[in-house]
C-alpha distance (Angstrom), angle and dihedral (degrees) to the residues before:
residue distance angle dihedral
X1 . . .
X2 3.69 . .
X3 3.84 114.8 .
X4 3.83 131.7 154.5
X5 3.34 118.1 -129.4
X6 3.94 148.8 130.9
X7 4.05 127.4 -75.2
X8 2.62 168.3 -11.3
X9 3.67 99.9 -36.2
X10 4.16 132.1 22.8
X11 3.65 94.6 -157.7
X12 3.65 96.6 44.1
X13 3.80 108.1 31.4
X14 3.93 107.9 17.7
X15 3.91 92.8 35.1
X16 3.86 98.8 50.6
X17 4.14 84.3 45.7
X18 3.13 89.3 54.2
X19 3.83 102.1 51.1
X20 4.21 83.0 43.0
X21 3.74 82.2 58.5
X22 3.77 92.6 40.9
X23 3.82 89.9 48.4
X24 3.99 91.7 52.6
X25 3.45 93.7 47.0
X26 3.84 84.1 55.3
X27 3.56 102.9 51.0
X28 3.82 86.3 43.5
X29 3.49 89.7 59.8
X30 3.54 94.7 55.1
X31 3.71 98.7 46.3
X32 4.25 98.2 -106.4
X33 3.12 107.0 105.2
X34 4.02 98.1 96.8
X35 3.87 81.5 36.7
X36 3.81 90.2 66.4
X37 4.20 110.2 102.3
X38 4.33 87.0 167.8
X39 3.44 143.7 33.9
X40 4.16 129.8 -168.1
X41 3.38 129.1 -175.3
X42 3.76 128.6 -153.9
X43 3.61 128.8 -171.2
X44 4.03 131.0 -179.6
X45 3.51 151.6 -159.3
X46 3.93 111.5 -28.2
X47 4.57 87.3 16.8
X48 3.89 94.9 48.9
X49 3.96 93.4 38.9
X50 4.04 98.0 50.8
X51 3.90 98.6 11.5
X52 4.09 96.1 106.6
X53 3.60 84.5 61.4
X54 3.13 104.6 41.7
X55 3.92 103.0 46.5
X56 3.42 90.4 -112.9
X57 4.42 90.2 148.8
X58 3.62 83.1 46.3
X59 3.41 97.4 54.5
X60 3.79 97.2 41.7
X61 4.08 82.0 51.0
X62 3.48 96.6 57.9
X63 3.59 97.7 45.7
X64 3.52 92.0 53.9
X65 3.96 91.1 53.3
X66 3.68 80.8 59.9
X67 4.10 92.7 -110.5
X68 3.55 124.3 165.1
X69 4.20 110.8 -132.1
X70 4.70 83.2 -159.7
X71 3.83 82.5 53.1
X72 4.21 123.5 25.0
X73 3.42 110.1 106.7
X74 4.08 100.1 -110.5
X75 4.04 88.6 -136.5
X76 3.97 81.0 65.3
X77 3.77 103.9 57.1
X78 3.89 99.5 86.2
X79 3.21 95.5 33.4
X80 3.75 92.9 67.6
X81 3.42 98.2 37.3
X82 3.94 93.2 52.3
X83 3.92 85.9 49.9
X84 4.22 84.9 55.0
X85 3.75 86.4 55.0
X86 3.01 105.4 43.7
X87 3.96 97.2 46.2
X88 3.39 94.8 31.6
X89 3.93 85.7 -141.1
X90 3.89 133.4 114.9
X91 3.48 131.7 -150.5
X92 3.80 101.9 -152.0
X93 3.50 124.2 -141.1
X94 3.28 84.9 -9.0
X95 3.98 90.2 -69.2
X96 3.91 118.5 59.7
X97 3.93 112.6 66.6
X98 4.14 110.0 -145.8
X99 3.61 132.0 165.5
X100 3.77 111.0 -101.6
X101 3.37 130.2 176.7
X102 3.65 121.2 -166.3
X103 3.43 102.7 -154.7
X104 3.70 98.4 47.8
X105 3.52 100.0 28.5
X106 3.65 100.9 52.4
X107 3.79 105.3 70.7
X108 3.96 116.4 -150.0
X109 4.17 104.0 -152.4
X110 4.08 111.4 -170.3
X111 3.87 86.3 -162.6
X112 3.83 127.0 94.8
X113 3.70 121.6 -128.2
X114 3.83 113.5 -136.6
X115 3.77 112.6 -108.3
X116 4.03 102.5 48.4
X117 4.38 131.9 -3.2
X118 4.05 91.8 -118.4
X119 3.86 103.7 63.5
X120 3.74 126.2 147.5
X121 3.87 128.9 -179.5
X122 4.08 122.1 -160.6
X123 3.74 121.9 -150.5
X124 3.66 122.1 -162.7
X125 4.26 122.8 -178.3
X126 3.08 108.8 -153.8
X127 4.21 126.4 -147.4
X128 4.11 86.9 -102.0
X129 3.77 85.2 60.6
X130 3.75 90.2 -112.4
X131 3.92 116.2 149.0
X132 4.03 112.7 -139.6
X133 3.94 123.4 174.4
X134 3.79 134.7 167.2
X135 4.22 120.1 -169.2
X136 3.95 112.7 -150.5
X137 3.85 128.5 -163.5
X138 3.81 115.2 -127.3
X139 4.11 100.8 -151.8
X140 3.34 106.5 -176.4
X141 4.10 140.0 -86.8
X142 4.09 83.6 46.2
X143 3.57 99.6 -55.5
X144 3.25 124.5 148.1
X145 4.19 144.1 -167.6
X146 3.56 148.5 163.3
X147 3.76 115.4 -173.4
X148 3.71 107.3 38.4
X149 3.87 84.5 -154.0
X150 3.88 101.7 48.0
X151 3.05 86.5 44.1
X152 3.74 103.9 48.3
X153 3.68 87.9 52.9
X154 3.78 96.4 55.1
X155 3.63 95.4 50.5
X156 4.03 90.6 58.8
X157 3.73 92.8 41.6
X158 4.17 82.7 66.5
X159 3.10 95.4 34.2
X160 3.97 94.4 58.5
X161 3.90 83.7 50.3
X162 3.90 92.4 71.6
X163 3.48 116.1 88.8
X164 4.00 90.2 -144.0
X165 3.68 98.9 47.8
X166 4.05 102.6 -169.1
X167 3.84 122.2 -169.3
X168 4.34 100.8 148.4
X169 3.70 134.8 20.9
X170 3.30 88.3 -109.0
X171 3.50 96.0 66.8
X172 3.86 101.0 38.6
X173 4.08 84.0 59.4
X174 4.44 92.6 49.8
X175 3.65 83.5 55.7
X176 3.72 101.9 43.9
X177 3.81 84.4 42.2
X178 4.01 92.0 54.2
X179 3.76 98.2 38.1
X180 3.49 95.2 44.4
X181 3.63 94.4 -133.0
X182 4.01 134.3 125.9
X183 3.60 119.9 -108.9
X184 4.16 93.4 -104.5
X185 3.82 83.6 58.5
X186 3.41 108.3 42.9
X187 4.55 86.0 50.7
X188 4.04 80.5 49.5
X189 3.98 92.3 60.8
X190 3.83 89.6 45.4
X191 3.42 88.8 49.2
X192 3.55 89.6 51.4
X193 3.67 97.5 61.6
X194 3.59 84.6 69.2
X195 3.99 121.1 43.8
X196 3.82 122.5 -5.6
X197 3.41 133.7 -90.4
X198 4.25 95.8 -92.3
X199 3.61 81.3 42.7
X200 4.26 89.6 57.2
X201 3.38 93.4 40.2
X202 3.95 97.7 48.9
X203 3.78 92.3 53.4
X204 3.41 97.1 48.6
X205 3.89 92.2 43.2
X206 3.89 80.9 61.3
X207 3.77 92.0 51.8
X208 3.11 92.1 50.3
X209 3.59 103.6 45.5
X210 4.12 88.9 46.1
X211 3.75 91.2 55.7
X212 4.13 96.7 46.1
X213 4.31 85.6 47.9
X214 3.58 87.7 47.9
X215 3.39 94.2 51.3
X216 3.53 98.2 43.5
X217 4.15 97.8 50.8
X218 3.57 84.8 51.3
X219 3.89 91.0 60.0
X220 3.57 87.0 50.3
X221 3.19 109.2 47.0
X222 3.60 127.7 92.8
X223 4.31 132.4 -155.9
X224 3.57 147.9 20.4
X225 3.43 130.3 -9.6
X226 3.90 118.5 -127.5
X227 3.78 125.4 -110.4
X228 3.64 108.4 76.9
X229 4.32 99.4 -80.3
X230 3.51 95.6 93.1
X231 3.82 93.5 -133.9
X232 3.61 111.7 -172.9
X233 3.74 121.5 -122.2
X234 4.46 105.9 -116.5
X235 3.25 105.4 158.6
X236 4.14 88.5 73.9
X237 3.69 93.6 45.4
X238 3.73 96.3 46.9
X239 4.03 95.4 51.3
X240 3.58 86.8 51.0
X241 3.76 94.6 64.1
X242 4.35 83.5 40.6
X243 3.38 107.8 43.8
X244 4.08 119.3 93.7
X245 3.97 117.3 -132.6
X246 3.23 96.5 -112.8
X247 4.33 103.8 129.7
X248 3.97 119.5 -116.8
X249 4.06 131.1 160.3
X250 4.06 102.1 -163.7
X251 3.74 145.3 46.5
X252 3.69 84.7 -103.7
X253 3.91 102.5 50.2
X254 3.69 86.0 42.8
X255 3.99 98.8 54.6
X256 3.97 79.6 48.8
X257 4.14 98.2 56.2
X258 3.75 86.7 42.3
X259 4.17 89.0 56.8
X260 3.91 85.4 55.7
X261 3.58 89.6 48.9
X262 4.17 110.9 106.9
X263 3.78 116.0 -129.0
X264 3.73 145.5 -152.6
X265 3.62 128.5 -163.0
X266 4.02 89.8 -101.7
X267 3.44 90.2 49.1
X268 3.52 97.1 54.0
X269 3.93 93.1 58.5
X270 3.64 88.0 46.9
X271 3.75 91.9 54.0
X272 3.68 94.8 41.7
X273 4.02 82.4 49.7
X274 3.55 97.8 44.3
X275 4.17 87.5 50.8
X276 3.97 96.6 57.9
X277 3.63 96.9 35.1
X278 4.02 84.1 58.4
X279 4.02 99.7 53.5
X280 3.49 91.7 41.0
X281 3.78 85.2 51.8
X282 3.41 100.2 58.0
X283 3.28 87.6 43.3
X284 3.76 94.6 58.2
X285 3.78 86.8 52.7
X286 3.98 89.7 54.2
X287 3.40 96.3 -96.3
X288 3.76 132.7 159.1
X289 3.82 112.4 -91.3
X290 3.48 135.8 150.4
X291 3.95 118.7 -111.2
X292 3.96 110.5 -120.3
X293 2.98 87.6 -163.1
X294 4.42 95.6 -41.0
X295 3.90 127.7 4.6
X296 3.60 85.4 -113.8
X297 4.20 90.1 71.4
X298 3.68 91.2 22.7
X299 4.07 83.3 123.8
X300 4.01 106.0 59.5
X301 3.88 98.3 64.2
X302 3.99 99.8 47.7
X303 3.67 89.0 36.5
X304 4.11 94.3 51.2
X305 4.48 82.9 48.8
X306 3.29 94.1 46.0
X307 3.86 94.3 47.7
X308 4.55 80.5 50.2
X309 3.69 90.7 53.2
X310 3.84 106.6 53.4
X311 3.95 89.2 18.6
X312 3.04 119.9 35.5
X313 3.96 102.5 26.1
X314 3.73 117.7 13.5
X315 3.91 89.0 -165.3
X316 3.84 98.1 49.8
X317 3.66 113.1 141.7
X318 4.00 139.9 -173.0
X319 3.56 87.6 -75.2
X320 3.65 88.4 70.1
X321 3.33 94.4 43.4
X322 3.77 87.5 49.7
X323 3.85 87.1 46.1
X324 4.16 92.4 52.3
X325 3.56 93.4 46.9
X326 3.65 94.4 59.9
X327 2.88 95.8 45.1
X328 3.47 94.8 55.5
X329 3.49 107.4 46.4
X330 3.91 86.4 51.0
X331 3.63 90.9 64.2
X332 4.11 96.9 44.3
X333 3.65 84.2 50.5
X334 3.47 97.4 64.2
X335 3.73 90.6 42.8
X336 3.88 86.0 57.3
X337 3.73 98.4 51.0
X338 4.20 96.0 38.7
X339 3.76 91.4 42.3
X340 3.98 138.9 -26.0
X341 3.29 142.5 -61.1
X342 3.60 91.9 -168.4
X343 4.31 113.9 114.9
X344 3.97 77.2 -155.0
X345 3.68 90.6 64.1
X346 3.81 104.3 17.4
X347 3.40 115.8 35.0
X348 3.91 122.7 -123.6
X349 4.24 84.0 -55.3
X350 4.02 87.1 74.1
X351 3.87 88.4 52.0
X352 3.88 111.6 29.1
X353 3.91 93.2 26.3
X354 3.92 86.2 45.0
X355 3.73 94.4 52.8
X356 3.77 95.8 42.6
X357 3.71 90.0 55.1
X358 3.33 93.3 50.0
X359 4.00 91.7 51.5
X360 3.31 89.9 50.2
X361 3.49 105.9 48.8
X362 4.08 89.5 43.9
X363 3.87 91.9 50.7
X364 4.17 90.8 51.3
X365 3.51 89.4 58.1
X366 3.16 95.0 46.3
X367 3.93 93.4 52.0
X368 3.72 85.2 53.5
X369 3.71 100.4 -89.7
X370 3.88 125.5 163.0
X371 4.17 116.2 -107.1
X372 3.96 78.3 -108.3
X373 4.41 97.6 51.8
X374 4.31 76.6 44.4
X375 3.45 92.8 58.5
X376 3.51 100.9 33.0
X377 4.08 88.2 56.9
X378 3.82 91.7 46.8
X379 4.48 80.7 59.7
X380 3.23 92.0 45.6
X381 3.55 97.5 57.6
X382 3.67 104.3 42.3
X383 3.92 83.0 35.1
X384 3.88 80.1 74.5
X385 3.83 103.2 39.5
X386 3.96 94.4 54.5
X387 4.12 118.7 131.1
X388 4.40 82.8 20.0
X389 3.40 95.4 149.2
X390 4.17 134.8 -147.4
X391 4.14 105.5 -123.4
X392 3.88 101.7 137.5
X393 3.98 108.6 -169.6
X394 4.13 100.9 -115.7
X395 3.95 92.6 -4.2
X396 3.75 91.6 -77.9
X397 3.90 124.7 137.8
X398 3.79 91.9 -123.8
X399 3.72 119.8 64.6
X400 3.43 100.2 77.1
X401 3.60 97.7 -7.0
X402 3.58 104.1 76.5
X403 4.19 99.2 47.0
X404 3.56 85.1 41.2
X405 3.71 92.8 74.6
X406 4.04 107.4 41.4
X407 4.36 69.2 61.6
X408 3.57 98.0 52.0
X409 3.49 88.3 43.9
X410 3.54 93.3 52.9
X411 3.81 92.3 52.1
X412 3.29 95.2 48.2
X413 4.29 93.0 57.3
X414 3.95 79.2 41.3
X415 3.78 90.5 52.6
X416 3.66 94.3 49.5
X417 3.35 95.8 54.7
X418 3.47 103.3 50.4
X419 3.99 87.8 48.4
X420 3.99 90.7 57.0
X421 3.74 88.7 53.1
X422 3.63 90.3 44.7
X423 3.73 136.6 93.8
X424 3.76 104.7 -132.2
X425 4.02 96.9 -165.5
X426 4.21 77.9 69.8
X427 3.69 98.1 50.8
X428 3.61 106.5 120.9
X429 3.96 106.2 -161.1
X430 3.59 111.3 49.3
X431 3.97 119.0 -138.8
X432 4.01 92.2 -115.9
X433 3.95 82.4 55.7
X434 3.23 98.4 56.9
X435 3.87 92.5 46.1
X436 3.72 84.5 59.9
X437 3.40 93.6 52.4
X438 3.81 95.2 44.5
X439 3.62 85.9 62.6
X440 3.39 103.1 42.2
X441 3.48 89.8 52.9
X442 3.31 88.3 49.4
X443 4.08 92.1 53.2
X444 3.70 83.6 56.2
X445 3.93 107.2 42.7
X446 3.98 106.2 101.0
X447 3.58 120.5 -106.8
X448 3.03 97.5 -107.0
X449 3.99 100.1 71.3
X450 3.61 89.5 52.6
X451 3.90 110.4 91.9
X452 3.82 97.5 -66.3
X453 4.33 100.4 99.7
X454 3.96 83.3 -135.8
X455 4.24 86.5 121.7
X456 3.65 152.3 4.9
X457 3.88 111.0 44.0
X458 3.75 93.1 -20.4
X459 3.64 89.3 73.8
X460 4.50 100.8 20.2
X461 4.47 86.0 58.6
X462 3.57 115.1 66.9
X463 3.99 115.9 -133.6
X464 3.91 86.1 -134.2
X465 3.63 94.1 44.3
X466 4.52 84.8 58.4
């Protein structure tokens, strides 16, 4: 639930460069990749309709050049694709020069293929004169398949391997119940059963240390947003009036100043504010974030941590960190498997409603909430985010996308509060109830509010009035 990647989107930009990489790695493995002489790419539906905006021929560029988004140096991005355009040449996989064209060889195709709105189909010739394609699905939060029943079966195979196998709410809280354990403990032994301890810790270190960079180049950085809207930079201008003067020269240092920093109630929602609107900044900007569970909502979760560590507990530590994360990707787990978290298919509810759930649910625990107050803060929050819809103004992640997280992360603090102060054996709407209404609300929101700018304030806000 928690990779790192490039913006602004994960179902647009890291998904198609994934499948590019995917792709590669399959011709490789059949011995054509220095056979190739041309290369098309076709995108549909959700891709073709909001893929300008959301770098989706960048992405599908880079993963064709054989780029990593965890690893390219961000300062490098337009530089190679400028080189692409202006030679009109590719060096595939980083080894097999071909003339490319991105204009012409990047297809744009309004239609929807059948099984999700974010397909995209690579076509190679090869120097035999042989024609070869393959059409992945991007899914949302960066995942990524091609044979819905290869693919289907693989996921159960792993998923029979944990010894905690969790589909619903209801059955994450019978084991947590039985084993005595909290929900951050009982995800740990699953997570277990698949890479070791050092192994955990390592990746989530990573996470961690992705989201707190993200957040703090966002702070610090000034101006306007790419894409043609002229958005404004705030996040840099509003630290700037928070910040103390004490003196610091790294993410770490900085999180520390900010911990000695006193606080009133307004300040707090500014600083919570000023947080999200700076990942989801930098992500706008293609920046490297971390999807929680999309780019799009990459802001609530390390905005609703960071706002525990120099808040709520001055002498919170990775193992809180550690303990949120869980947490958190336990709860956008079961949103995945009971509905989407997919813009494409959801709306903005499967992405902003997602993450604020998860934020909530993650903070409870960590304010010493039962599994059941942790579940019944993750409802409450996307119990308040359901019908959001997906209608970015010109495609772009920014125009409602960015505000819209400082307000899901807002909820989410909101939701975990009223949980802890709640009696959960009263709750009426379970949390696997409201993921079945999320996605049956989702099965009947109109196209057009999922990721395609056809409605809402994509089409009621004029481009020349932005």
């Amino acid at each position: 639930m928690l990779k790192i990647g490039v913006g602004p989107s994960s179902s647009h930009t890291l998904g198609p460069w994934r499948a590019a990489e995917r792709w590669l790695a399959r011709l490789d493995s059949r011995g054509n990749i220095e056979k190739v002489i041309e290369v098309e790419v076709h995108l549909y539906g959700s891709l073709s309709l909001t893929g300008k905006g959301h770098a989706t021929d960048y992405a599908v560029m880079l993963g064709l050049l054989g780029k990593d988004p965890e690893t390219i140096p961000i300062e490098d991005i337009h530089l190679l694709i400028e080189g692409i355009k202006k030679e009109n040449v590719l060096l595939l996989n980083g080894i097999q020069k071909i003339p490319f064209d991105p204009k012409q060889d990047i297809i744009f195709n309004k239609k929807f293929l059948p099984f999700h709105a974010n397909g995209l189909k690579f076509v190679a010739t090869l120097t035999s004169g042989k024609i070869i394609s393959k059409t992945y699905y991007s899914i949302g939060g960066g995942f990524v398949i091609s044979e819905e029943r290869k693919n289907a079966k693989l996921k159960v195979d792993m998923f029979n391997k944990f010894p905690f196998p969790v589909q619903k709410g209801t059955e994450l809280l019978e084991f947590c119940k039985n084993e005595g354990l909290k929900i951050s403990e009982l995800v740990l032994e699953n997570e277990r059963s698949l890479r070791n301890d050092e192994e955990i810790d390592q990746q989530l270190h990573r996470i961690w240390d992705t989201m707190l960079e993200c957040m703090y180049i966002g702070c610090h950085t000034e101006g306007i947003l790419p894409g043609g809207l002229n958005v404004k930079r705030r996040a840099f201008e509003m630290h700037e009036k928070l910040k103390s003067d004490l003196p610091y020269t790294t993410p770490e240092e900085w999180m520390q100043t900010l911990r000695q920093t006193e606080v009133k109630f307004r300040q707090i929602l500014q600083w919570v504010s000023c947080f999200a609107l700076s990942v989801n900044e930098v992500n706008a900007s293609l920046g490297r974030v971390v999807t929680a569970p999309t780019n799009g909502s990459a802001g609530v979760i390390p905005s609703v941590l960071m706002y525990y560590m120099i808040i709520e507990n001055h002498a919170g530590n990775y193992e809180h960190i550690k303990q949120f994360l869980l947490v958190a990707g336990e709860i956008g787990s079961i949103f995945k498997k009971g509905a989407t978290i997919s813009a494409a298919m959801g709306g903005c509810q499967a992405e902003i409603g997602v993450s604020s759930a998860m934020a909530a649910g993650a903070l409870t625990e960590l304010l010493g909430g039962s599994p059941e107050q942790v579940l019944m803060a993750a409802e409450i929050a996307m119990e308040h985010h359901l019908g959001l819809t997906c209608d970015p103004i010109g495609g772009l992640v920014q125009i409602p996308c960015i505000e819209r997280n400082s307000m899901g992360a807002i909820k989410a603090i909101n939701a975990a509060e009223l949980a802890l102060g709640s009696d959960p054996s009263t709750a009426k709407v379970p949390l696997d109830k409201v993921v079945q209404t999320m996605w049956e609300t989702a099965k009947d929101m109109s196209s057009k509010y999922k990721e395609t700018s056809e409605g809402g304030l994509a089409v009621g806000v004029f481009l020349s009035d932005c």
